[in-house]
N, C-alpha and C positions, 0 to 999 in steps of 0.2 A: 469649703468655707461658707458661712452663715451668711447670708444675704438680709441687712437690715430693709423694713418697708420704709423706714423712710426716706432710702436712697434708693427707694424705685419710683416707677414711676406714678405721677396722681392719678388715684382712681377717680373718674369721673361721678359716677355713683355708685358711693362707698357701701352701702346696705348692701347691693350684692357681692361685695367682697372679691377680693384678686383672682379668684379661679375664675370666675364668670369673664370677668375683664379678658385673662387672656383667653376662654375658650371665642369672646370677641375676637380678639386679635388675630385669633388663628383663622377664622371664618373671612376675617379680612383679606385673608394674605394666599388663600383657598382662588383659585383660578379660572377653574371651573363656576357655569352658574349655577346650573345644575345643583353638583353638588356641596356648592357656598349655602343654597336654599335650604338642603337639607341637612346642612351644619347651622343655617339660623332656627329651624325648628327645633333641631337637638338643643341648643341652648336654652330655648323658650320651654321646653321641658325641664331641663331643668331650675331654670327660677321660678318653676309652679312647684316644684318640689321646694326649696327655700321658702314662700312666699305662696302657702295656698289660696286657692280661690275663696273670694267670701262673695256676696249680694252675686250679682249681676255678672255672667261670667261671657258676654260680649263685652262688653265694660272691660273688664278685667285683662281680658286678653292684647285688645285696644293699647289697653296702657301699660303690658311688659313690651308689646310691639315697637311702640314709642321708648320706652326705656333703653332696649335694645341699638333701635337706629340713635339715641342719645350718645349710647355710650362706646358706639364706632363714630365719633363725629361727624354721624350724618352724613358718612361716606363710603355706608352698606349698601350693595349692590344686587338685592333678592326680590324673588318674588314676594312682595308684604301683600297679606290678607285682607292687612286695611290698609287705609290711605295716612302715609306716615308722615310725620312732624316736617316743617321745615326749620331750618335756623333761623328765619324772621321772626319764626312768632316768641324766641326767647330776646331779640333786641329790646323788643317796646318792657321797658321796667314800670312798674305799677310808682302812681304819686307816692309822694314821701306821707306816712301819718304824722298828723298834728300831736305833738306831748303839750300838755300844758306843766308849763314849770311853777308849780306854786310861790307866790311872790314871799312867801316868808318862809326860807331855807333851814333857820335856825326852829321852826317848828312843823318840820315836816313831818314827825311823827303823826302828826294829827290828818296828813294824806288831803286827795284834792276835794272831794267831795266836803268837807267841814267849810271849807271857804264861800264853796259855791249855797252852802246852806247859810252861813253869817249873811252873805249880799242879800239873799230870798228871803233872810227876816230884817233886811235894813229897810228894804225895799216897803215891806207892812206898816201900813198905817198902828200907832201905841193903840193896842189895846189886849183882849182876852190870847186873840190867837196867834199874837206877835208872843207875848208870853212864854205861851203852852212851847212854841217853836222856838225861841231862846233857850227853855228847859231841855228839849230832848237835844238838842245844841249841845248844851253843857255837860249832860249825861254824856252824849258821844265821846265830845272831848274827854272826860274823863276816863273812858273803857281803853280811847286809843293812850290816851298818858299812861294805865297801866302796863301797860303792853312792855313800854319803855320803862317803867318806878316801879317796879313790880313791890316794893317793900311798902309802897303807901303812896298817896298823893294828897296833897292838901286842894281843897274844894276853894281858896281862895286865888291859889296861882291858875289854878284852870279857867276861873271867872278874869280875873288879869287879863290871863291868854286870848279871850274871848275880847274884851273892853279892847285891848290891841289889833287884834285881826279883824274887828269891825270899827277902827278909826276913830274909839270912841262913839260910834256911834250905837252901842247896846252897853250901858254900863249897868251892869245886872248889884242888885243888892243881895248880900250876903245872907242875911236876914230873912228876905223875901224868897231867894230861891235855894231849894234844901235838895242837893244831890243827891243820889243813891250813894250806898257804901256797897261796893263790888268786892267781892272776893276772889280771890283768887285763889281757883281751887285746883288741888294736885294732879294729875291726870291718871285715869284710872288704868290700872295693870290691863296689857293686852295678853299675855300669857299665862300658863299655868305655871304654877312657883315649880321650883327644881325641888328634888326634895335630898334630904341631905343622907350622907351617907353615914 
């Protein structure tokens, strides 16, 4: 009868896949130290055959070693070449990273960096290079609105979008500042055409 994987047991680490696992398992259950040692070599031979060496092949080894005693939960009993992992050093979990949630969800297409450039030209004194930074602003805005409109965007909702995300405080004239018109262009064939029969 067929033995489904998902009614066996979790592989600890899946990249070497179930045969590694059990040839683990059997090293485990090996009695001898002797030769438990030289059923861990034989394993370590073989996930160099899976997984050859690249850079640095102390390194490398180091770290099937480690893999190894991982994936007997650190309750292999061999002579190890190097000095292998304990299970304290997998407790301590690294901080949580910061996401910042952009505060306006409904124009998220426009992603977080546009916000943090709206604050950096609210922040400029009016003048030339407040400007120039509104403009490549509004340009931005417009490259990510196509992304989402691909059929067209009007250069007034983008300036909206802009007068809103900066609180009012950048309300650009229509007149005064002339977007690019972006196209959107097809993307070019990676293959050779088929040719027909």
């Amino acid at each position: 009868m067929l033995t489904y994987s998902n009614r066996l047991k979790k592989l600890i680490l899946p990249e070497y896949g179930r045969n590694i696992q059990n040839m683990v398992d059997h090293c485990m259950s090996i009695e001898d130290r002797l030769e438990r040692t030289e059923c861990a070599y034989a394993i370590i031979d073989a996930m160099t055959v899976l997984f050859p060496p690249t850079g640095d092949n102390e390194e490398y080894m180091r770290k099937l070693w480690d893999h190894l005693i991982i994936m007997s939960d650190f309750t292999l009993d061999v002579d190890f070449p190097f000095e292998h992992l304990d299970p304290p050093v997998f407790e301590d979990k690294p901080d949580p990273v910061p996401v910042s949630r952009p505060g306006y969800l409904h124009m998220r297409h426009y992603g977080d960096l546009i916000p943090r450039l709206i604050d950096t030209a609210c922040s400029l004194e009016p003048g030339d290079e407040r400007d120039a930074l509104v403009t490549l602003i509004a340009n931005q805005m417009k490259k990510a609105l196509m992304e989402t409109c691909p059929e067209g965007v009007d250069d007034m909702r983008v300036l909206k979008d802009l007068q809103r995300m900066s609180h009012g405080q950048i309300s650009a004239d229509p007149e005064a500042i002339r977007l690019h018109d972006f196209n959107k262009q097809a993307p070019t064939p990676s293959g050779k055409k088929k040719k027909r029969k």
